[in-house]
N, C-alpha and C positions, 0 to 999 in steps of 0.2 A: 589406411587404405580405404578407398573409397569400393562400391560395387560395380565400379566401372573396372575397376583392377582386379577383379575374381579371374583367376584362372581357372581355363576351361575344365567343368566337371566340380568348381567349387560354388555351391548355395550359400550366399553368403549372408542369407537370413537365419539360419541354420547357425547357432551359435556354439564354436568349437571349444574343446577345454582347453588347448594347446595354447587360442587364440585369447582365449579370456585370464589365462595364466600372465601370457604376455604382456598383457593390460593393466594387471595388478602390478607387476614387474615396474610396470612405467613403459613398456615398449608401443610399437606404433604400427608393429604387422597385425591389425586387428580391424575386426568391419563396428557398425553402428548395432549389429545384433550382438556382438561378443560384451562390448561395453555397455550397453545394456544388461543385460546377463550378472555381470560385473557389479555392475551398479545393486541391481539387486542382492547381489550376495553381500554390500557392507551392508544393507538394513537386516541382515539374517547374523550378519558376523562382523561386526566392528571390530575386527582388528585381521583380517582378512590380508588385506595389503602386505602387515608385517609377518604373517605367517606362510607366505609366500617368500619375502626375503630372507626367513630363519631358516625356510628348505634350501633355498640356494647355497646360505655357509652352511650349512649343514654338508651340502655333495661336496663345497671343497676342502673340509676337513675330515670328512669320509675316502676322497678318492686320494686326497697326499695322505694319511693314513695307508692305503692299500697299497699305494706309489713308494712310504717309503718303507714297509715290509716286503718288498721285493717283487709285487704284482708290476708287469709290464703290459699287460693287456686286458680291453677294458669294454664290456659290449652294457649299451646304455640302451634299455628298453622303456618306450615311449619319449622319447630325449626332449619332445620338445621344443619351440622355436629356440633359434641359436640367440644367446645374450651374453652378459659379459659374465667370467669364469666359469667357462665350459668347462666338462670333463677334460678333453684336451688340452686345452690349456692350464689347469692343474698340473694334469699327469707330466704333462709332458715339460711341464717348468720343475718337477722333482727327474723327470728321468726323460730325455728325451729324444732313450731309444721305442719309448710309449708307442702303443697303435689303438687303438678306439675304431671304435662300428658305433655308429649312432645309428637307432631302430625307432620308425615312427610308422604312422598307418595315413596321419596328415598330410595332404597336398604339399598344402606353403609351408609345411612344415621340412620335408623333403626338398621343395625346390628353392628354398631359401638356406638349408643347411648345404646342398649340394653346393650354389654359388658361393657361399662364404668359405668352404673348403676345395674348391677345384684345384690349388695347387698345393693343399696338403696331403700326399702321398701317405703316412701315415694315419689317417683319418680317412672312414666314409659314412655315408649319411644314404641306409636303407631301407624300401620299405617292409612293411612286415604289421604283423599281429601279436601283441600277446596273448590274444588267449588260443593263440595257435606258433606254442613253442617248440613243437616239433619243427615246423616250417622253417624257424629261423633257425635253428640248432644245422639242418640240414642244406641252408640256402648255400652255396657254391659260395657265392660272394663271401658270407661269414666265414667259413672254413677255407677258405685262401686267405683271409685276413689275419685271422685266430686261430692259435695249435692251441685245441683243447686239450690234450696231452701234458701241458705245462698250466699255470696258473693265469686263470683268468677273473678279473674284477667285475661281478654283477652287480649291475645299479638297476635297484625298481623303486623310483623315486616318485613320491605321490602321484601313481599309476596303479596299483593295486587295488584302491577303494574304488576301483572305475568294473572291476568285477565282484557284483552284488552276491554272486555263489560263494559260499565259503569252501565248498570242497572244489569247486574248479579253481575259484584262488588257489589253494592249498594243492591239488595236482601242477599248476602250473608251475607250482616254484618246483616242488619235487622234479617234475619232469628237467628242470632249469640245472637242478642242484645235483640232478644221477648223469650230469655231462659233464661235471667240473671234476678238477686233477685236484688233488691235495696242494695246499697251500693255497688254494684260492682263496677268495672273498666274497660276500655278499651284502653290500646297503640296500636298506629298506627305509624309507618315510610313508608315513600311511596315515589320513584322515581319524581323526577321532572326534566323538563325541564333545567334549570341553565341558562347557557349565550350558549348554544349547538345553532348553528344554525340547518336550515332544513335538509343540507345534512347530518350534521354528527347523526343528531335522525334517520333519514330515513336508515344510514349504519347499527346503532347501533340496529335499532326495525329487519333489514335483517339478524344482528349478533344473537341476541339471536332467531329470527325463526330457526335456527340449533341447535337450543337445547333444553333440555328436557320439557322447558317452551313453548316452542314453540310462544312466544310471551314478548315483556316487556312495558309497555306503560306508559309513566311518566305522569302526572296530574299536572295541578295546585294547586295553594292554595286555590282556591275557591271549585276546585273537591273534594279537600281532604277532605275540612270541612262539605261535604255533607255527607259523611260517619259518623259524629256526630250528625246527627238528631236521636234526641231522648235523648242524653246522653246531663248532663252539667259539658260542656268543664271547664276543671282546668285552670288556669292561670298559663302560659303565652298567653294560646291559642295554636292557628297552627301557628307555628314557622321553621326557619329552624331548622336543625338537632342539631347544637353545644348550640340551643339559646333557649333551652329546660331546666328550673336552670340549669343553669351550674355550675359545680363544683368551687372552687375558686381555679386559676393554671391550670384548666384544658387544654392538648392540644384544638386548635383552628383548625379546616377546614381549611387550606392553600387556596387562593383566585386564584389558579391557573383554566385555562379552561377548564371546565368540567360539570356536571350537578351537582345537589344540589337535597335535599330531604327536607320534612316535616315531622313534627312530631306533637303527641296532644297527651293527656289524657281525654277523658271522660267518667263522673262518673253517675252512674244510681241512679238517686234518685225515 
């Protein structure tokens, strides 16, 4: 996209994560600010690119996981622009009586999910906040879509490290996790640390302060399993990103200098 194509109410100097995700992805909903952005984050993280594509098999060996433990419904907070193996398309290739809410706060991230699903009747694409989960728990929209009553699949897929508070991280899920029914589920991937020394976390947390996050903050593996109190953790545990079942063949994280993520599933008994 060029900045002739910003829709109304988008800065498209103003470099988004949503959009700079996309770009790592290989995708092409992105302006000259994001790719920029981008750019700089492989001289901070050479292997950037691949750790973006380990999060994507990651959601769809997380959400056919939940799909085929009997979760049929699935609310994706921060989702994302739309690319290929969505939630949706997961879910609903294991069951597909599936429904999904995709939750975003991005423009083009909403107006390009809404046109790519306007004749999916089981799929919508809302806006919303996370770090105002009340809002979404209560939006009409959600709760016509979603019987929380019954099991629902929560995805907060490296969207988490984007609230630098640990205790409002840590209220949001709770708040997230005192709405779900038993037998739900809950995936998490979240920013870590890696072999990053201090200066380059310190350029990298100055890099995204210019963008729409306004913040990114990696966690440990011990921060991140605090985010599972209450739930029990599936096995393998909180793992890194590739080390989540992994597929048999599947690409591997290349061991190049960069940071590294975590991942978990747990289930609300």
């Amino acid at each position: 996209m060029d900045m002739e194509q910003a829709p109304l109410g988008i800065d498209p100097t103003v470099p988004s994560v949503a959009r700079i995700y996309d770009y790592l992805l290989g995708g092409k909903d992105n302006f000259a600010a994001d790719r920029a952005a981008a750019e700089k984050i492989f001289e901070l993280t050479p292997n950037a690119k691949e750790g973006v594509q380990a999060n994507r098999r990651y959601l769809r060996r997380a959400v056919r996981f939940m799909a085929e433990t009997g979760v049929r419904q699935f609310l994706d907070i921060g989702a994302g622009l739309p690319t290929q193996e969505n939630v949706h398309q997961v879910a609903l290739g294991v069951a597909p009586e599936s429904r999904v809410v995709y939750i975003d706060n991005d423009p083009i991230v909403l107006t390009h999910g809404r046109a790519l699903l306007a004749d999916n009747r089981q799929t919508i694409v809302l806006d919303g906040d996370l770090r105002d989960p009340e809002a979404i728990l209560a939006d009409p929209r959600v709760t016509a879509h979603l019987d929380f009553d019954r099991p629902v699949g929560l995805l907060l897929l490296a969207v988490l490290h984007f609230v630098p508070e640990d205790d409002v991280a840590e209220r949001i899920v709770k708040t997230l996790r005192d709405r779900l029914a038993p037998g739900s589920a809950m995936a998490i991937s979240h920013l870590s640390f890696g072999d990053l020394d201090e200066d380059k976390v310190r350029e990298g947390r100055e890099l995204y302060s210019r963008t729409s996050a306004g913040s990114a903050t990696p966690r440990s593996r011990a921060q991140i399993e605090r985010f599972f109190d209450g739930f029990e953790i599936v096995e393998p545990g909180i793992v890194s990103t590739d080390d989540w079942r992994p597929e048999p063949d599947a690409p591997r994280l290349p061991r190049l200098p960069g940071v590294d993520g975590f991942t978990g599933v747990g289930v609300v008994r």
